[in-house]
N, C-alpha and C positions, 0 to 999 in steps of 0.2 A: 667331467668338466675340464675342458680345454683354459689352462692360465696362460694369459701374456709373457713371453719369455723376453728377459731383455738383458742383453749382452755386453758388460760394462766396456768403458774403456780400457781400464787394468789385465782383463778380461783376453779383449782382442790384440792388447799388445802381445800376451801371452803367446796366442796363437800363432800370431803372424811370425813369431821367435821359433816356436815348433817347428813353424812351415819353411821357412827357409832354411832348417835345420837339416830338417828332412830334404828338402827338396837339391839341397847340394849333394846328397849321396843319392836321391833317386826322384826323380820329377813325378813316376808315379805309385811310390811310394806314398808320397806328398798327397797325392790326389785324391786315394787311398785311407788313408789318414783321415781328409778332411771329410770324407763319405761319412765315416764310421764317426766321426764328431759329430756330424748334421743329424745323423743318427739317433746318437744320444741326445742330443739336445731338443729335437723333437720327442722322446720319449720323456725328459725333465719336462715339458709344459703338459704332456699330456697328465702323468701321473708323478708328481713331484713327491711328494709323501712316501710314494712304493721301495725311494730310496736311503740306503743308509744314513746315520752319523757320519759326518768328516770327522777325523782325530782333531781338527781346529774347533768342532763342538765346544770343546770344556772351558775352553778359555773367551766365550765371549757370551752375551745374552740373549741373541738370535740363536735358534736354532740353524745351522749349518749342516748340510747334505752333502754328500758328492754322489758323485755318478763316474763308475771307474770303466771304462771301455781299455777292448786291447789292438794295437798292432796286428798285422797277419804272423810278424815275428812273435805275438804275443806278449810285446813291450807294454805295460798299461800303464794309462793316464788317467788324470783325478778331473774331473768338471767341479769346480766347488760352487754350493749354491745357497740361497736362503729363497723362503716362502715367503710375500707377505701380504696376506688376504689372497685374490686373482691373481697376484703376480709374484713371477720367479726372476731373481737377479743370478746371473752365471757372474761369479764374481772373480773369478781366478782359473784358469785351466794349466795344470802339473804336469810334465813328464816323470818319467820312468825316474828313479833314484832321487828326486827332488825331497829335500826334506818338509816337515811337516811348517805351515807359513805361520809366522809368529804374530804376525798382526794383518788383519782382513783391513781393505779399506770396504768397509761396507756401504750401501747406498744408503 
């Protein structure tokens, strides 16, 4: 069963931070990047569950996932996410070295 995925604000700030990140050392790097995210986030609706605890699990009372994809460098990134019923909130997306996020704004 296919859930609605839906991609917060907080979310795609994230990204859009990633990407110009990326994309000032390598445009298709960037591109690259955003492949292997579309990726994964198509695989968070299709089978959300198949994925791990985030380490932000313990500190809240939604169950919290991530989905860690990597770079061609093999730099990896967190998708952090919640279930609820049909649908999936992408609530936050990590780079590489980012500490663990002390408060979600959850939907």
């Amino acid at each position: 069963m296919s859930h609605t995925l839906y991609v917060t604000s907080r979310a795609r700030r994230d990204i859009s931070v990633i990407m110009r990140y990326i994309a000032e050392r390598s445009k298709r790097g960037a591109e690259s990047w955003y492949r292997k995210l579309s990726q994964t986030l198509d695989s968070i609706a299709a089978m959300p569950e198949s994925f791990g605890l985030a380490p932000e699990d313990e500190d809240h009372d939604d169950t919290i996932r991530q989905a860690i994809f990597k770079t061609r460098k093999g730099l990896p990134y967190r998708a952090i996410f919640l279930v609820r019923d049909s649908r999936v909130f992408v609530v936050n997306v990590r780079g590489s070295g980012q500490e663990k996020l002390d408060q979600l704004q959850l939907p």
